[in-house]
C-alpha positions in Angstrom: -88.3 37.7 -81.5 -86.6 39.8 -78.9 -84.5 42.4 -78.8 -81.8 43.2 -76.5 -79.9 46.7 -76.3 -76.0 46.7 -74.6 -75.3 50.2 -73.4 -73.4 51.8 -71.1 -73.9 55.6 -69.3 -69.9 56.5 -70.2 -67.9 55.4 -72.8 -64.6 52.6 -72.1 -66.6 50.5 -69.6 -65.9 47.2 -72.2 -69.2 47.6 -73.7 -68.2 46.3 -77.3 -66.0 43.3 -75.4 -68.9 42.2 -73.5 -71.5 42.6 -76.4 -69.2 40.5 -78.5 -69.1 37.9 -76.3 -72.7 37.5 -76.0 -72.7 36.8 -79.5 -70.3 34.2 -79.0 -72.5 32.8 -76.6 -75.9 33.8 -78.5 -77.7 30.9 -80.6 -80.1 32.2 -83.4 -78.8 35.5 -83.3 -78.5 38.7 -85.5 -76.5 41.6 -84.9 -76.5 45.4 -84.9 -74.0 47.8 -84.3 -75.3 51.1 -83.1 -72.6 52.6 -82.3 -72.8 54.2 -85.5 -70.0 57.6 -84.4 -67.4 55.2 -83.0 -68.5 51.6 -84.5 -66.0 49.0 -83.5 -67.7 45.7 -82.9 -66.8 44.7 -86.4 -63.0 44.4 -84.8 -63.7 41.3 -82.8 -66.9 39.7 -85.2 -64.8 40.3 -88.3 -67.4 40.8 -90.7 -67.8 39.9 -94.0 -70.2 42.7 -96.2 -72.6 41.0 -98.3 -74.4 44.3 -99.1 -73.3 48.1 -99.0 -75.6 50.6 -99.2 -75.6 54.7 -98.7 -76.8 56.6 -95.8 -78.6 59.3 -97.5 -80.0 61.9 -94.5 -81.2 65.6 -95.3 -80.0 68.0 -97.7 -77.4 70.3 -98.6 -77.6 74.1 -100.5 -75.4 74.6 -103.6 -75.5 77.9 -105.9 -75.8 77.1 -109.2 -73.3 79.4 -110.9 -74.8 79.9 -114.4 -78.1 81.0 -112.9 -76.7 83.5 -109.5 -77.4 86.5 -110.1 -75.6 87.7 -107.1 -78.5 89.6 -105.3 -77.1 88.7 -101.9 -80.7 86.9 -100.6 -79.3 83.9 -99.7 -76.3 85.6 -97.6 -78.8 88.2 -96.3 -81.2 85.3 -95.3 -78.7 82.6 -93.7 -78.2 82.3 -90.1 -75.4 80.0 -89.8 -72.4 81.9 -91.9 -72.3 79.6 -94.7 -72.8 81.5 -97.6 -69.6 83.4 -98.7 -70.0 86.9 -100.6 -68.5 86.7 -104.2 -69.1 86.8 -108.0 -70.8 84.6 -108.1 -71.9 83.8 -104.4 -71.1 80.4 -102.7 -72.4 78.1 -100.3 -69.5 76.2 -97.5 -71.3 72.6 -97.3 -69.9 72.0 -93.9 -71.2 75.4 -92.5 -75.0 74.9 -94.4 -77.2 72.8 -91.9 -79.5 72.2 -95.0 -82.8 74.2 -93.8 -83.5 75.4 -96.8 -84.4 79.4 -96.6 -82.0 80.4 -98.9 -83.3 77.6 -101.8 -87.3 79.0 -100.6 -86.2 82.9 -101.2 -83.8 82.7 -104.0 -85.3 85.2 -107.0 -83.2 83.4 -109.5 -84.1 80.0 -108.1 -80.6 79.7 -108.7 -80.1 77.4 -105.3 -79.9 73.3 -105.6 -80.7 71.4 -102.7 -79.8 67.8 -103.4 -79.6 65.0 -100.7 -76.9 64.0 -99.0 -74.6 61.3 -98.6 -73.9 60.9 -94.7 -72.6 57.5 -94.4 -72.9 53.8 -95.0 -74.6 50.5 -94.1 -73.7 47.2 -94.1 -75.0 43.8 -93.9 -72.5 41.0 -93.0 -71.9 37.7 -92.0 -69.9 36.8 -89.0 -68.6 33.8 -87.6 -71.3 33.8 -85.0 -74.2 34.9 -87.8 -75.5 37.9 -89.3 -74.5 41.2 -88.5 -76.0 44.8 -89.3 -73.4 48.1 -89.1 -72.6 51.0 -90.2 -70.3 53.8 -90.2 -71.2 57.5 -90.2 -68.8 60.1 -92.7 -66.1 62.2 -90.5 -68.2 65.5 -89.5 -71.8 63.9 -90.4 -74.5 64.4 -88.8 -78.2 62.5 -88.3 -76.4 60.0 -86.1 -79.8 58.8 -84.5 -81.3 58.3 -88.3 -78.7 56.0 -88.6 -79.3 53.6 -85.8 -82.9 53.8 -86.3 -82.0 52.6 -90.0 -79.5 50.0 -88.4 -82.3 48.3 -86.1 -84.9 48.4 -88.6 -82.4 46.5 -91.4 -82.0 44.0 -88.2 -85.5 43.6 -87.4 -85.9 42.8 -91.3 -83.5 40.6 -91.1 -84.2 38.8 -88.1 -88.2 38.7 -89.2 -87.1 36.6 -92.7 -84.9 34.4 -91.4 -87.1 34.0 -88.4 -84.3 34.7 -85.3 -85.5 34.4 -82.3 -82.9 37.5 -81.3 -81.9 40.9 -82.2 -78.8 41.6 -80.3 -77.3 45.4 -80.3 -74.3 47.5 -79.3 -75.6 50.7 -78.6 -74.0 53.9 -78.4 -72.4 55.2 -74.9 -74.2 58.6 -73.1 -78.5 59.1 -73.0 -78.4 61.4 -76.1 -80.1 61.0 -79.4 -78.1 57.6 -80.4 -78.9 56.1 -77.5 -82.2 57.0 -77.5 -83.1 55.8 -81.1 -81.3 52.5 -80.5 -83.4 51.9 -77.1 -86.9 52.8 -77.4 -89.2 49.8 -78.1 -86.4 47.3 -77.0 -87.9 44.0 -74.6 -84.9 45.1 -72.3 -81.6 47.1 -71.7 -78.5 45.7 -70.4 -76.2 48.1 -69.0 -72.8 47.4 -68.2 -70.9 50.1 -65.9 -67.3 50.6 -64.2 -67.0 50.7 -60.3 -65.8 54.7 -60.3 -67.6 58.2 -59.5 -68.5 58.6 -63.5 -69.1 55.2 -64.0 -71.9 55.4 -60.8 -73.4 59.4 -62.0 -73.8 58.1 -65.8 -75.5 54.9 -65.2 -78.1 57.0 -62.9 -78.7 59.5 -66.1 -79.0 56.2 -68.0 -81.9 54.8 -65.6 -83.3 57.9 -66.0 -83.9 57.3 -69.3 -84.7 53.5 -69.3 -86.8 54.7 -66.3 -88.8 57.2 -68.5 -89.5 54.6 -71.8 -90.8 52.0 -69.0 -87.9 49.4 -70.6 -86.8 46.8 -68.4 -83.0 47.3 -67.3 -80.3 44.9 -66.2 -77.0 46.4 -64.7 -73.4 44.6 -64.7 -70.4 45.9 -63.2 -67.3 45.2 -65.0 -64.2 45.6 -63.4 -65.3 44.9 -60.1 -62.6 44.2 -58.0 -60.7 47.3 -58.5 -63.4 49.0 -56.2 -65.8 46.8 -54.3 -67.1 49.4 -52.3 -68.5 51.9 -54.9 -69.5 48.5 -57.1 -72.2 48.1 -54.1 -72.4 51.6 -54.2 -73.7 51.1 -57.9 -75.6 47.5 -57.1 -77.7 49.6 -53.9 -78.1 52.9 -56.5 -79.5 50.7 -59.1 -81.6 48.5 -57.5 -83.6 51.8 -56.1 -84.2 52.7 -59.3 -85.6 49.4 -60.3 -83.3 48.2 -62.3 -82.1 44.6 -61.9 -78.4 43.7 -60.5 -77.6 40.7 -62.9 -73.6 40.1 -62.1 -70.1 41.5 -61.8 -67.2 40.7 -64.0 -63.8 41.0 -62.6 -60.8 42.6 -64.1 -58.8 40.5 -66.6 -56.1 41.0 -68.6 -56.6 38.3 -70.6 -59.1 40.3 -72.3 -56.7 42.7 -74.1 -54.5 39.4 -75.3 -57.6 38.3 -76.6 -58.5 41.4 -78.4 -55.7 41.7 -79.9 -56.0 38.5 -81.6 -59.2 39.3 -82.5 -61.3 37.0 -80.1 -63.8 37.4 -77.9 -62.1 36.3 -74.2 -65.5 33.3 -74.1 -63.4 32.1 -77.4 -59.7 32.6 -75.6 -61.0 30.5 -72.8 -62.0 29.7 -69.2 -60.7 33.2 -67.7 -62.0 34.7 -64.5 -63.6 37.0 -67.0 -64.7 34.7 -69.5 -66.5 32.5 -66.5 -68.5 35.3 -65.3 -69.8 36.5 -68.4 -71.1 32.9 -69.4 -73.1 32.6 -66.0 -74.3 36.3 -66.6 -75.6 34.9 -70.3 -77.0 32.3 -68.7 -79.1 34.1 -65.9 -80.1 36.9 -68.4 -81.3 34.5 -70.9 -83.3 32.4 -68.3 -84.5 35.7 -66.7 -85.9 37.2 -70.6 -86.8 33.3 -71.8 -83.9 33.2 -74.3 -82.3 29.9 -75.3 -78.6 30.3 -73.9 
């Protein structure tokens, strides 16, 4: 079983497009969305839940009121603002970043510290096989305990049904997301934009491939709208040691496929849609994956 991780160093490079595609393409596949702060992969696989379950991550302080004796401890002891003076004294939930001090020190033990709801989990057929997403509540944090949750659901997934895949939409940027969905992955497949940003974020992103020794494909989409800094990009990447795997030019078939809610390999032979099957193709021979 392998497992592959689509990424990108900026977000709007047609990460999601691309990823959904390959599981158009894919054969014995499961997937994950990682994306768990922006998840949108569900728009074009159309999932169908089979199973819900909570996100539960950390805790959250709340004065009980028939106990507080209003000493002040808590709002004495808090560094981050969120208890508010009163009769009795009250805790803001979206100010209190659950350490706990306040629950530790209270003299009246009059401080509850239950866990927290952060968001949900889903596992869900699609039209190309099983899927694995989630979304994370507005304002919620513990975004890489998420993913982490997400792959592992996969891998249990994958492991019982014996796929010979594990096939992930990652989150954009090198931070905490990206790094939870990455780490232990057999490789990384990057797909960038042919612009200034799209160059400077995929260097931060080989950095970090670079760093957990994980073998890294690059893919330009876009291409033609700037074939100079896309060699720019293929030279930059290749130094690093990454592997230059393909280009996909510009289509605006893409959005009409979108909206209909297709992947462009499904809306047909585009100049798009042709490049992205011989990119399958040459990753899968390249990892040993049946394309």
């Amino acid at each position: 079983m392998k497992e592959i991780v689509i990424i990108s160093g900026k977000g709007g490079t047609g990460k999601t497009s691309i990823t959904a595609s390959f599981a158009a393409l894919s054969k014995d596949a499961v997937f994950a969305d990682c994306d768990v702060d922006a998840a949108d992969l569900h728009l074009l696989l159309q999932p169908l839940a089979i199973k819900s379950m909570p996100f539960i991550s950390g805790n959250v302080a709340r004065i009980n009121e028939q106990k507080c004796s209003g000493c002040g401890t808590c709002n004495s002891l808090c560094r981050f603002d969120a208890v508010q003076p009163g009769t009795p004294y009250t805790i803001n939930p979206t100010d209190c970043e659950g350490c706990g001090v306040c629950v530790h020190f209270c003299p009246e033990q009059a401080i509850e510290f239950p866990p927290q709801r952060c968001g949900e989990w889903f596992q869900s057929e699609t039209r190309f096989g099983p899927m694995i997403h989630a979304a994370l509540d507005i304002g919620a944090e513990n975004s890489g305990k998420l993913v982490s949750l997400v792959r592992q659901e996969a891998r249990n997934l994958a492991e019982a049904n014996q796929h010979e895949l594990i096939l992930i939409d990652g989150p954009p940027g090198i931070g905490c997301p990206v790094i939870a969905a990455t780490t232990g992955a057999h490789a990384v497949f990057v797909i960038t934009e042919p612009t200034c940003s799209g160059k400077h974020d995929l260097l931060r992103v080989l950095e970090l491939t670079e760093h957990f020794d994980i073998p890294t494909y690059i893919c330009v989409n876009k291409w033609d709208i700037n074939p100079d800094m896309t060699q720019q990009i293929k030279i930059a990447g290749e130094e690093k040691g990454a592997t230059f795997i393909g280009t996909i030019p510009y289509d605006q078939q893409i959005t009409k496929a979108q909206i209909e809610g297709k992947t462009i390999v499904e809306w047909g032979d585009t100049i798009a849609a042709i490049a992205i099957k011989e990119i399958w193709n040459s990753f899968c021979e390249q990892l040993g994956i049946a394309s």
